[in-house]
mmCIF file of the C-alpha atoms, coordinates in Angstrom:
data_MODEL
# 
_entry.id   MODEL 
# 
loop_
_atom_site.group_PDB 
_atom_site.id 
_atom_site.type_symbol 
_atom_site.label_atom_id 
_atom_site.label_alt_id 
_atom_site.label_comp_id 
_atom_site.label_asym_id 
_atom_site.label_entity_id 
_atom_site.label_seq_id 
_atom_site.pdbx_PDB_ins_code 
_atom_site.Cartn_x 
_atom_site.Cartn_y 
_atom_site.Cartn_z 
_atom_site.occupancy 
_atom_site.B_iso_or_equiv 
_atom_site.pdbx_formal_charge 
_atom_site.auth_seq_id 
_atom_site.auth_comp_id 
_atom_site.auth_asym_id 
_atom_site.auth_atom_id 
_atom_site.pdbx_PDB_model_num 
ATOM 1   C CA . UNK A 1 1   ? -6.151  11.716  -9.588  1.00 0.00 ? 1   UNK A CA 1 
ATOM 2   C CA . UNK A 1 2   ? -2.641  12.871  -9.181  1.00 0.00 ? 2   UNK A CA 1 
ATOM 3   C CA . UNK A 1 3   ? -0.847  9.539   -7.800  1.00 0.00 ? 3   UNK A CA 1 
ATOM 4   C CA . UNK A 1 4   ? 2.835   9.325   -6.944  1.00 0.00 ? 4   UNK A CA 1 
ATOM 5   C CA . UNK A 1 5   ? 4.586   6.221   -5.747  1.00 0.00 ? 5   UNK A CA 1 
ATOM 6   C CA . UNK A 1 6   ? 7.686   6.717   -3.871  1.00 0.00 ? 6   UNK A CA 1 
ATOM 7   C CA . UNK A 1 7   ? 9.602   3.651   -4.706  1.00 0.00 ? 7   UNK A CA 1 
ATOM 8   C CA . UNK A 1 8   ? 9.976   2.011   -8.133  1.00 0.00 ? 8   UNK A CA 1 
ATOM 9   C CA . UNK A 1 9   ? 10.228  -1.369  -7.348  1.00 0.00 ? 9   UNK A CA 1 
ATOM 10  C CA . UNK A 1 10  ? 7.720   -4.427  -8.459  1.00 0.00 ? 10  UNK A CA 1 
ATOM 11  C CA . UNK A 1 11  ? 4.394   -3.140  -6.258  1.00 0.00 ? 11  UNK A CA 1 
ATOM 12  C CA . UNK A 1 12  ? 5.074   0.351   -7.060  1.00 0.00 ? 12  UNK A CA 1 
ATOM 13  C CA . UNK A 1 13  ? 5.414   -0.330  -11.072 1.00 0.00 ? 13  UNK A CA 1 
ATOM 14  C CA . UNK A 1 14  ? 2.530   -3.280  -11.491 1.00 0.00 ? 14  UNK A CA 1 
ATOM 15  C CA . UNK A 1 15  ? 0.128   -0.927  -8.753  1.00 0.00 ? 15  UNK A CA 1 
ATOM 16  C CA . UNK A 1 16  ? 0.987   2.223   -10.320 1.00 0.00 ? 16  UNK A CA 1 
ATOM 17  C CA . UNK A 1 17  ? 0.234   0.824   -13.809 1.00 0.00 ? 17  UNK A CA 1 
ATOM 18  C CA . UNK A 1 18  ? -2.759  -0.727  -12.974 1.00 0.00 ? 18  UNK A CA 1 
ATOM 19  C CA . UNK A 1 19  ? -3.961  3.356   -11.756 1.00 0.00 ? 19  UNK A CA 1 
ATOM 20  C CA . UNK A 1 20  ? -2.583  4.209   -14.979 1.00 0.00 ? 20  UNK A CA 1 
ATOM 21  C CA . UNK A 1 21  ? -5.030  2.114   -17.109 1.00 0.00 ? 21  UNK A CA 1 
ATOM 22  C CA . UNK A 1 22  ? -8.248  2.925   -14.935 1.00 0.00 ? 22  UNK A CA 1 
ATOM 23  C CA . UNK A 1 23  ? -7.295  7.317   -15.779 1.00 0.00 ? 23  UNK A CA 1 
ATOM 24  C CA . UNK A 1 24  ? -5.010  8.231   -13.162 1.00 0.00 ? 24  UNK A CA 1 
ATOM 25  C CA . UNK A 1 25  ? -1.788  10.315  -13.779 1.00 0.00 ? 25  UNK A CA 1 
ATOM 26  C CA . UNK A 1 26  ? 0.954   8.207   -12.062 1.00 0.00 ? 26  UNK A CA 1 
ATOM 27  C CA . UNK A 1 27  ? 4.649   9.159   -11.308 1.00 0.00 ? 27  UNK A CA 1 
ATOM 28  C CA . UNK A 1 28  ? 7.423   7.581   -9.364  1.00 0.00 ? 28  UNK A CA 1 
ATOM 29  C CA . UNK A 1 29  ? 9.982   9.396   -6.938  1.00 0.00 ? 29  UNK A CA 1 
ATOM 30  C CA . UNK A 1 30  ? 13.245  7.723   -5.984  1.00 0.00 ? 30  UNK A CA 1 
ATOM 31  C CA . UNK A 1 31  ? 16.398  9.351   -4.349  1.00 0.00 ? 31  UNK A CA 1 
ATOM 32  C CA . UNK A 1 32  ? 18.460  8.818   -6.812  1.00 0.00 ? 32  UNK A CA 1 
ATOM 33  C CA . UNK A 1 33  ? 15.843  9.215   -10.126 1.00 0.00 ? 33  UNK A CA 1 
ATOM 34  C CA . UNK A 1 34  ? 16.611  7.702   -13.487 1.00 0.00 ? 34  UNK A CA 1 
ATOM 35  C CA . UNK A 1 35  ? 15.039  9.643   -16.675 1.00 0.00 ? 35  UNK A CA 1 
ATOM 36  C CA . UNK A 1 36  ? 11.260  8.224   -16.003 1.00 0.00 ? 36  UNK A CA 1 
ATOM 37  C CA . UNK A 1 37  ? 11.664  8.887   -12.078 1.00 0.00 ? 37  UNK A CA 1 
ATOM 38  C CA . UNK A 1 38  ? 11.710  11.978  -9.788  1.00 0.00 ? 38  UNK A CA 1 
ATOM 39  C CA . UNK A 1 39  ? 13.259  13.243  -6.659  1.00 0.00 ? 39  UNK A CA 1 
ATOM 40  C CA . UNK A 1 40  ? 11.128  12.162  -3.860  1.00 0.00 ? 40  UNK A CA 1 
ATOM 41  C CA . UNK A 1 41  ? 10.246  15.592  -2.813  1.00 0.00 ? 41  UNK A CA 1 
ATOM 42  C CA . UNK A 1 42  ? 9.347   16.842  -6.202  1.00 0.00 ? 42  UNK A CA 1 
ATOM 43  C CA . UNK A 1 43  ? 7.072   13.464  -6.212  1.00 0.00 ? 43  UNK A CA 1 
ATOM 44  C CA . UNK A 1 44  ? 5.456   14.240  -3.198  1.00 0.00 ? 44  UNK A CA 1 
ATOM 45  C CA . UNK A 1 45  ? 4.712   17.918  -4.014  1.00 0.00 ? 45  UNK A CA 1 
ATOM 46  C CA . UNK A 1 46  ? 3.164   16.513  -7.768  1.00 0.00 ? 46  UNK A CA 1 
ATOM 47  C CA . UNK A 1 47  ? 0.271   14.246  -6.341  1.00 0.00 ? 47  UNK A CA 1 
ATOM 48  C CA . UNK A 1 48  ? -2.987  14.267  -3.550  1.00 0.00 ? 48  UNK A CA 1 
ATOM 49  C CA . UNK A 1 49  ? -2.116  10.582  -2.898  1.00 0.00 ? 49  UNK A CA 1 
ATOM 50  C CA . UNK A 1 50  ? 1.329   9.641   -2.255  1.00 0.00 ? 50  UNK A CA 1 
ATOM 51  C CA . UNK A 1 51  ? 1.996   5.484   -1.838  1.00 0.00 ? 51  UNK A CA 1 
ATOM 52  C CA . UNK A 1 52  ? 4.897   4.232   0.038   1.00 0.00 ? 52  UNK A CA 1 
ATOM 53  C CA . UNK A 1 53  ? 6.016   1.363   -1.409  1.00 0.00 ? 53  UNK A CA 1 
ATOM 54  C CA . UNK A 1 54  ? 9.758   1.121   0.092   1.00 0.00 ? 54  UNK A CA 1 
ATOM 55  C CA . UNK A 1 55  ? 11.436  -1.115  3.006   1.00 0.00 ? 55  UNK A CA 1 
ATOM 56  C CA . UNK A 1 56  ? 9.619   -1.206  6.021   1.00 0.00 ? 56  UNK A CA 1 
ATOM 57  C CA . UNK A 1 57  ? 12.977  0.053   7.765   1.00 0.00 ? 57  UNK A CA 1 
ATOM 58  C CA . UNK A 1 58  ? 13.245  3.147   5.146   1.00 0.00 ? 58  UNK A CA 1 
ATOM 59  C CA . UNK A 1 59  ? 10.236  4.274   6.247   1.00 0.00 ? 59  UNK A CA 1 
ATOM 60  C CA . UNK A 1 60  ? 10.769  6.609   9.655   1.00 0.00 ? 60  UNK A CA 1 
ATOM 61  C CA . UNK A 1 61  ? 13.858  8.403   8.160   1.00 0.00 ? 61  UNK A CA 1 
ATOM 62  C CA . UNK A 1 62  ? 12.316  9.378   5.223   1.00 0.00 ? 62  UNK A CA 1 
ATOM 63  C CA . UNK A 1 63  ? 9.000   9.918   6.183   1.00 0.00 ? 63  UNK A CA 1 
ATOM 64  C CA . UNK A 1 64  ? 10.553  12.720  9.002   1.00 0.00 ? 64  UNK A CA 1 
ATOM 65  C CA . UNK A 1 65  ? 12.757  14.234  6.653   1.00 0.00 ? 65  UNK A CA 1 
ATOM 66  C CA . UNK A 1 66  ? 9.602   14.870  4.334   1.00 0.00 ? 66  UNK A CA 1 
ATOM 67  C CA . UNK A 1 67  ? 7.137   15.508  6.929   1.00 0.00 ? 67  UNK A CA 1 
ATOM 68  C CA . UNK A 1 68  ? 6.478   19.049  6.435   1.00 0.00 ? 68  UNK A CA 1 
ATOM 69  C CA . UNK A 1 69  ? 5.686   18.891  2.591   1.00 0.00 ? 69  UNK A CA 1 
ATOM 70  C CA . UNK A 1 70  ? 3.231   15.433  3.190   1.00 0.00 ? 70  UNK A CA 1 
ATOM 71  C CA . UNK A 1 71  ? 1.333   17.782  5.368   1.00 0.00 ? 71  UNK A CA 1 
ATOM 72  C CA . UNK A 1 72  ? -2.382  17.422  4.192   1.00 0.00 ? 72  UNK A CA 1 
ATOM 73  C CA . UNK A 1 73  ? -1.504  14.493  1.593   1.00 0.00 ? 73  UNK A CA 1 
ATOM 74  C CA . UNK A 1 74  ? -3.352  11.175  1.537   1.00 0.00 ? 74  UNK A CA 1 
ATOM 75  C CA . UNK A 1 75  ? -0.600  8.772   2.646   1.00 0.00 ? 75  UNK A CA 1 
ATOM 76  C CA . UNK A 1 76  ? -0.767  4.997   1.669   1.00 0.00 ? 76  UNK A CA 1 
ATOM 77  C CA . UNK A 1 77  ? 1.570   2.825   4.073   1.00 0.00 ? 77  UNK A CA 1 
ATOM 78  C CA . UNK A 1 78  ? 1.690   -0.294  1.408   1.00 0.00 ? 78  UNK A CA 1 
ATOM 79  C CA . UNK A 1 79  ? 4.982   -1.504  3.571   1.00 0.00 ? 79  UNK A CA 1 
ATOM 80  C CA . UNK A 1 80  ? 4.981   -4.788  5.754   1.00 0.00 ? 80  UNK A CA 1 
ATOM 81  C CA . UNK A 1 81  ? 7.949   -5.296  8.499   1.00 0.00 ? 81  UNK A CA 1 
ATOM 82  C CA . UNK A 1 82  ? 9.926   -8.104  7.247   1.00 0.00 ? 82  UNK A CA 1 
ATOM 83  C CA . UNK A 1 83  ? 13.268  -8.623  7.263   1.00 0.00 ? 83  UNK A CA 1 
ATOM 84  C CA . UNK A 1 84  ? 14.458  -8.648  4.182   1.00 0.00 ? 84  UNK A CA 1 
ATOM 85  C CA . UNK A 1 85  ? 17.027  -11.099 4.199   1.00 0.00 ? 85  UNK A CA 1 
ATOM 86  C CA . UNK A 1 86  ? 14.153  -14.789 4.587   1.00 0.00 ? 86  UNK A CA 1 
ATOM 87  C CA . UNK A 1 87  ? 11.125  -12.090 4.166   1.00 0.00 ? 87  UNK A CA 1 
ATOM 88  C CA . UNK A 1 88  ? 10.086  -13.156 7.845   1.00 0.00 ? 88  UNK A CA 1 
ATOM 89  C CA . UNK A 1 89  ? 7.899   -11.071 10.027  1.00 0.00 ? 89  UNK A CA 1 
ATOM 90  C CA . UNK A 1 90  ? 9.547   -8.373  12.022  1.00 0.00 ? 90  UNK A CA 1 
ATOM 91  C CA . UNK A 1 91  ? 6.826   -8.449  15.445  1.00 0.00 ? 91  UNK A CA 1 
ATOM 92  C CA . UNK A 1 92  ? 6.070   -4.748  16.236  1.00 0.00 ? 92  UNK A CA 1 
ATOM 93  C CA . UNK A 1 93  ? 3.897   -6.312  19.836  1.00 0.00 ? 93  UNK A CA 1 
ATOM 94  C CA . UNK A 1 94  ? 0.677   -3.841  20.081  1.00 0.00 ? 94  UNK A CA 1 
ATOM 95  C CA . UNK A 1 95  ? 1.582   -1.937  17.486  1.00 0.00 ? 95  UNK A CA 1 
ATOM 96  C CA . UNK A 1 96  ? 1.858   -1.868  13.074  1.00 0.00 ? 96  UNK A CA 1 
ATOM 97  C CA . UNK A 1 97  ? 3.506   -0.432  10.539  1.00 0.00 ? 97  UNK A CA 1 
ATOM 98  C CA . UNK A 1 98  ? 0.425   1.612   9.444   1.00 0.00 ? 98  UNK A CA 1 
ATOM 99  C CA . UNK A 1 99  ? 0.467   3.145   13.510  1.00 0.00 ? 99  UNK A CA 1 
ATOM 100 C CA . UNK A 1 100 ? 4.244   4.111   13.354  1.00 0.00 ? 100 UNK A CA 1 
ATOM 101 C CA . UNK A 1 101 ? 3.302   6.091   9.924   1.00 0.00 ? 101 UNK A CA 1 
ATOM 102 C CA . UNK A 1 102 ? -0.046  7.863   11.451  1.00 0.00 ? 102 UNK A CA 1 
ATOM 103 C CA . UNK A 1 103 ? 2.301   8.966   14.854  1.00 0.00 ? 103 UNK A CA 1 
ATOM 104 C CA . UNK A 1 104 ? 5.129   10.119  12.100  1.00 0.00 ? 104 UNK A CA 1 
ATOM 105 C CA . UNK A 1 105 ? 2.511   12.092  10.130  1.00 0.00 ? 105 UNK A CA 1 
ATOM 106 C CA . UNK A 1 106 ? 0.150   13.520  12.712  1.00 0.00 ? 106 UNK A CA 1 
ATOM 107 C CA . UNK A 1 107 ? -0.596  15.987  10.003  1.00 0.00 ? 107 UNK A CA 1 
ATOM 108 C CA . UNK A 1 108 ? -1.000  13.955  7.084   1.00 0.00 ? 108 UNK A CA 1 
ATOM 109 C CA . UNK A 1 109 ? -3.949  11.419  6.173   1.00 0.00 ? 109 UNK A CA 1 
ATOM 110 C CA . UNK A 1 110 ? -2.633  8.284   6.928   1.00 0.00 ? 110 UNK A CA 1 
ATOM 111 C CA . UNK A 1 111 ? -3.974  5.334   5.122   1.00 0.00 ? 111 UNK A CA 1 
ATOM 112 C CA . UNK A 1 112 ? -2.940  1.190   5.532   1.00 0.00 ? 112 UNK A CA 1 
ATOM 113 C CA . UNK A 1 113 ? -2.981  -0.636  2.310   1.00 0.00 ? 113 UNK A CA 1 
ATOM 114 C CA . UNK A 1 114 ? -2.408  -2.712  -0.372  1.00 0.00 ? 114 UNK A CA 1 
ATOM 115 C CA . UNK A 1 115 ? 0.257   -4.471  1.441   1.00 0.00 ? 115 UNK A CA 1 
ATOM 116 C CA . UNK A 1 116 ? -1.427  -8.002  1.948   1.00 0.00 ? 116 UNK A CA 1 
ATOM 117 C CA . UNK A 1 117 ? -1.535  -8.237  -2.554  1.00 0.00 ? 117 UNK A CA 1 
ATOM 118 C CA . UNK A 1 118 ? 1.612   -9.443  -4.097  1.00 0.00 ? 118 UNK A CA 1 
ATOM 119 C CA . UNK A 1 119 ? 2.595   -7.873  -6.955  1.00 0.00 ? 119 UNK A CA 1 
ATOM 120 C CA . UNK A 1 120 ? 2.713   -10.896 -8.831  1.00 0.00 ? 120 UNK A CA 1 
ATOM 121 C CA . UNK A 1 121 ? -1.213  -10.782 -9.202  1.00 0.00 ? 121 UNK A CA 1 
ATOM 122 C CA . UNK A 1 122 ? -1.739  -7.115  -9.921  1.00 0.00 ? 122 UNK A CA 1 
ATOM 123 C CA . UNK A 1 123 ? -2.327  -7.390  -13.332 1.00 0.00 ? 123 UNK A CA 1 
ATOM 124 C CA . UNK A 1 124 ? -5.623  -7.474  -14.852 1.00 0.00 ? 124 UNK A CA 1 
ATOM 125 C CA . UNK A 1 125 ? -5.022  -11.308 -15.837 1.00 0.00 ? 125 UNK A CA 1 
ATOM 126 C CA . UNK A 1 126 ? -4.054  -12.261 -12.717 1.00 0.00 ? 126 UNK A CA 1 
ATOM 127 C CA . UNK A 1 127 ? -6.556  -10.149 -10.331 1.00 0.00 ? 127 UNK A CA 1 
ATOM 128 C CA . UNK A 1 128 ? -9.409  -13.031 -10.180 1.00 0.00 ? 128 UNK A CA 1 
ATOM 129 C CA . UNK A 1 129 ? -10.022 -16.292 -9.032  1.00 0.00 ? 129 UNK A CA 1 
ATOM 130 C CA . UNK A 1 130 ? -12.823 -17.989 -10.091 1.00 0.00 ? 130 UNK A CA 1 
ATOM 131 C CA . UNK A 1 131 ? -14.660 -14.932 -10.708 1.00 0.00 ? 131 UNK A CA 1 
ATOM 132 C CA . UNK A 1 132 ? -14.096 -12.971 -7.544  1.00 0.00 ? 132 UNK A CA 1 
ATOM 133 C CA . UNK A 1 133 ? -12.054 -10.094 -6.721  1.00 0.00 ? 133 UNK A CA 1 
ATOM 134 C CA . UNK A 1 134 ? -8.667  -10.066 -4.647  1.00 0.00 ? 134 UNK A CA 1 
ATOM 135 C CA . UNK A 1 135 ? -9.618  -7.790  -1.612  1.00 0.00 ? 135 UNK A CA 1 
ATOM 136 C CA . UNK A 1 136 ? -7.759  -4.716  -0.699  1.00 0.00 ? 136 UNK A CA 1 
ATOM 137 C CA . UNK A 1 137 ? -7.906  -4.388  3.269   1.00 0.00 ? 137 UNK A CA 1 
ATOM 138 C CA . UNK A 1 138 ? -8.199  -0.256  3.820   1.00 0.00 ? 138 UNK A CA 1 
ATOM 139 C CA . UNK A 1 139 ? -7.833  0.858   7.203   1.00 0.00 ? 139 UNK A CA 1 
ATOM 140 C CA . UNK A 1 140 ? -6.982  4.943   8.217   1.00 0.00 ? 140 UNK A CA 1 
ATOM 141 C CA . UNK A 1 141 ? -8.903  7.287   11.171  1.00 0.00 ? 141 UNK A CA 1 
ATOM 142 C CA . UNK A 1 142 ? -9.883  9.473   8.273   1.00 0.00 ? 142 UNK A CA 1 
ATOM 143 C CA . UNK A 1 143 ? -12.795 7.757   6.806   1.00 0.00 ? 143 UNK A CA 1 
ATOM 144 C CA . UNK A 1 144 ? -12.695 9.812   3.752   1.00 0.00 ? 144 UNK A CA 1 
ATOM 145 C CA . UNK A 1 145 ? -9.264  9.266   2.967   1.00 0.00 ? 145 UNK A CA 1 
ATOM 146 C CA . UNK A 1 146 ? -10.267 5.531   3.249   1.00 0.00 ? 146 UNK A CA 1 
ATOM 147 C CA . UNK A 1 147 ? -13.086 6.146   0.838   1.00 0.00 ? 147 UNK A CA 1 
ATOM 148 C CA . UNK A 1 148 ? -10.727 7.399   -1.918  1.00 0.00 ? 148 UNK A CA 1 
ATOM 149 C CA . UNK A 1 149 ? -8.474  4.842   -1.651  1.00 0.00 ? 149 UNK A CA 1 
ATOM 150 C CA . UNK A 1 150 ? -11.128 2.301   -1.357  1.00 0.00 ? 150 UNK A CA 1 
ATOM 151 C CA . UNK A 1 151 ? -12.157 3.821   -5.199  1.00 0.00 ? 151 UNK A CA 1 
ATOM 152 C CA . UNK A 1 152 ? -9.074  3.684   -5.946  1.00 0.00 ? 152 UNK A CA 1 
ATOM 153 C CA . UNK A 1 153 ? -8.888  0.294   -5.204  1.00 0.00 ? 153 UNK A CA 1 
ATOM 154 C CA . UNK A 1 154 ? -11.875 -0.500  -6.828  1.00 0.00 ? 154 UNK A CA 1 
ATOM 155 C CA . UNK A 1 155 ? -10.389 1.228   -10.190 1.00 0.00 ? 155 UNK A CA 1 
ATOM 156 C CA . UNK A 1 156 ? -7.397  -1.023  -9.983  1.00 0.00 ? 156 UNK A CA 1 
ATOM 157 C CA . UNK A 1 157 ? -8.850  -4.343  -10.277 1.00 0.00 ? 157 UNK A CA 1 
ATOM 158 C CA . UNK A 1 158 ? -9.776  -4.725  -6.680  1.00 0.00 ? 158 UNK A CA 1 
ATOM 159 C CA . UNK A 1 159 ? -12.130 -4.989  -4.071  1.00 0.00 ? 159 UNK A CA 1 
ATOM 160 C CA . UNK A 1 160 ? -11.796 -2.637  -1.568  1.00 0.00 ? 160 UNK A CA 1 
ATOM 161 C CA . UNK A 1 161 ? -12.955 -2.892  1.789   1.00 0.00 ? 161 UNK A CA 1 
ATOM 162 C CA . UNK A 1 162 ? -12.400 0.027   4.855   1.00 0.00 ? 162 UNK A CA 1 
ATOM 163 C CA . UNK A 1 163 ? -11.964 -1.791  7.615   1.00 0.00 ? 163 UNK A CA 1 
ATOM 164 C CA . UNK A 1 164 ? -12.061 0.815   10.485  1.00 0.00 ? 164 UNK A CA 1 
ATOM 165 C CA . UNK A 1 165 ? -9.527  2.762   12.317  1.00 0.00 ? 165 UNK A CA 1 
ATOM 166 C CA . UNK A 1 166 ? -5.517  2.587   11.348  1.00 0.00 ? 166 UNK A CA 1 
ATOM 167 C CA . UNK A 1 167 ? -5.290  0.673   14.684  1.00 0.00 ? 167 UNK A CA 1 
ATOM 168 C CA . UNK A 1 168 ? -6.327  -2.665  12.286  1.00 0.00 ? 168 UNK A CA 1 
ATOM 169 C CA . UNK A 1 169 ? -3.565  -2.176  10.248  1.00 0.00 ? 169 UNK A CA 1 
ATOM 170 C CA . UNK A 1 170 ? -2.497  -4.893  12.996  1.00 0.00 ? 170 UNK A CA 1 
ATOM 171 C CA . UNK A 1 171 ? -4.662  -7.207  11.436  1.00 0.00 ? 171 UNK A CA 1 
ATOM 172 C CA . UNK A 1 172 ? -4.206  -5.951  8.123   1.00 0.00 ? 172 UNK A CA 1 
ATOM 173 C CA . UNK A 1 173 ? -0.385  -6.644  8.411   1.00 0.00 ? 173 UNK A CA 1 
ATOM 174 C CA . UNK A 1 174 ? -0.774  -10.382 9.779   1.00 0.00 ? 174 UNK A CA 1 
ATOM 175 C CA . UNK A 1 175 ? -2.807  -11.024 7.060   1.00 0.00 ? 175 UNK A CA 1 
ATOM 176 C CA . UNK A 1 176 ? 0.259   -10.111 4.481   1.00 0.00 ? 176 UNK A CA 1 
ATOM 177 C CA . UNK A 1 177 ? 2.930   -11.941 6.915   1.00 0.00 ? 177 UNK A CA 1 
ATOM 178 C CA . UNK A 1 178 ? 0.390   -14.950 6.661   1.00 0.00 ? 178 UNK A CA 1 
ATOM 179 C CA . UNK A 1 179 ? 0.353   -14.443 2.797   1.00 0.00 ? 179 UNK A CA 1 
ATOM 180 C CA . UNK A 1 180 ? 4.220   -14.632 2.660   1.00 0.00 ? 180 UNK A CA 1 
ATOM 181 C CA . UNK A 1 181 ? 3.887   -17.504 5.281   1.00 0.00 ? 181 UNK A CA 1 
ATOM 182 C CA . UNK A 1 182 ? 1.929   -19.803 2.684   1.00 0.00 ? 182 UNK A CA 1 
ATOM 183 C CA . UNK A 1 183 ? 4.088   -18.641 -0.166  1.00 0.00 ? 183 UNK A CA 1 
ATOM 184 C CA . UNK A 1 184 ? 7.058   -19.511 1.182   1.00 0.00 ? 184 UNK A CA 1 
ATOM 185 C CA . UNK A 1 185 ? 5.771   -22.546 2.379   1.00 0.00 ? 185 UNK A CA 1 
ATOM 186 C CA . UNK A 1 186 ? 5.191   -23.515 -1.180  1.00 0.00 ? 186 UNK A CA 1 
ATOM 187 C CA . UNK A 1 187 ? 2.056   -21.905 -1.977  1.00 0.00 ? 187 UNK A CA 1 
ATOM 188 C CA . UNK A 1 188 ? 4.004   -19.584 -4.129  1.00 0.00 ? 188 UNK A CA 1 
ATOM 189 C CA . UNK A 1 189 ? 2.714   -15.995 -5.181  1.00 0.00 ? 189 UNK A CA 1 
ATOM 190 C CA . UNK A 1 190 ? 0.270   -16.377 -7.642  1.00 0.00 ? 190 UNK A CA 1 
ATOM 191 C CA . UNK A 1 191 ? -2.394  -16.423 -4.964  1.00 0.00 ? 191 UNK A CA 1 
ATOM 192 C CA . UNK A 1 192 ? -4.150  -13.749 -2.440  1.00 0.00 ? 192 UNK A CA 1 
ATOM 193 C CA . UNK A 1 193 ? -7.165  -13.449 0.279   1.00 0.00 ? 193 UNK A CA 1 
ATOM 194 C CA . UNK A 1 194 ? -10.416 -13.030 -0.734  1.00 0.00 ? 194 UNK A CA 1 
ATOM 195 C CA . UNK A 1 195 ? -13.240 -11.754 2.114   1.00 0.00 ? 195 UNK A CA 1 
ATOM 196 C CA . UNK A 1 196 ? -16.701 -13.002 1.476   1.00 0.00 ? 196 UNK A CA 1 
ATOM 197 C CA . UNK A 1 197 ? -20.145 -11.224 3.133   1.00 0.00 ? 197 UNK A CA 1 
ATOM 198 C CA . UNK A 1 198 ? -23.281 -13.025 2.180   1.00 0.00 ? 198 UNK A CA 1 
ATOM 199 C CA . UNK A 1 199 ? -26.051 -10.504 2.133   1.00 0.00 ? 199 UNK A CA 1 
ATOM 200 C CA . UNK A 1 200 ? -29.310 -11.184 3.940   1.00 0.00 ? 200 UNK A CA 1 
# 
């Protein structure tokens, strides 16, 4: 697939090349673009599935300002509301990150994820512990939208798991503020959640 990351930063570049190895065609948009980078609109216009991997509080601006050519697009919210001066949780009451981007992008396909794995432990060497996969929390009200990013997660390293509706994005956020909780409190980065369902 056609995959663009708006953002360049460490989730964009260690996700992005972790799509690159499994086949996809990957490119990065910034607003100000360096030679291996494009404008954010030409980014958006390149790619089915565009990934928002930017500050939480970057997000409404430049989502409105590009809502008309997102139209259609699979969307991936992979931001978390922390303030980015002690990474501490920014509390949105009945309400998520991955919400505020579906009621921005009524017309887009909206999908919450990615945002509870630290970049630190997307890379292949890094993606297990003790033989089982990181999981990638999917949530979205289009359910096939969530099915290609679950695959998509799945090609990366991970596995995926939809989730239901984008309203559990509110769970799928506390999750990542509870992964930065432990990390800060010591537990450090090289570490992730892993959901287990024993089959009967």
């Amino acid at each position: 697939m056609n995959i663009s990351f708006i953002g360049a930063g460490n989730v964009a570049s260690s996700l992005g090349s972790l799509f690159e190895k499994a086949g996809h065609h990957i490119e990065y948009g910034t607003q100000n673009p360096t030679e291996n980078q494009l404008h954010i609109t030409e980014a958006i216009n390149k790619a089915e599935v565009i990934c928002f991997a930017i500050p939480f509080d970057a997000m409404k601006g430049l989502l409105t300002k590009n809502k008309e050519i997102l139209k259609g697009k699979i969307v991936v919210d992979i931001t978390n509301a922390i303030n980015i001066s002690d990474w501490s949780p920014l509390f949105l009451g009945e309400d998520s990150g991955g919400e505020q981007t579906a009621r921005l992008l009524p017309d887009s396909r909206v999908v919450k994820a990615f945002n509870n794995i630290f970049a630190d432990v997307m890379k292949p060497e890094l993606q297990e512990f003790s033989g089982q996969k990181l999981t990638a929390f999917i949530a979205s009200d289009d359910s096939e939208a969530a099915e290609v990013v679950r695959e998509l997660s799945d090609d990366a390293g991970f596995k995926g798991i939809v989730v239901g509706g984008i309203k559990n994005a509110r769970y799928i956020e506390a999750i990542a503020h509870l992964n930065i909780a432990i990390a800060l409190g010591g537990g450090g980065t090289d570490a992730g959640f892993i959901y287990v369902h024993r089959k009967n």
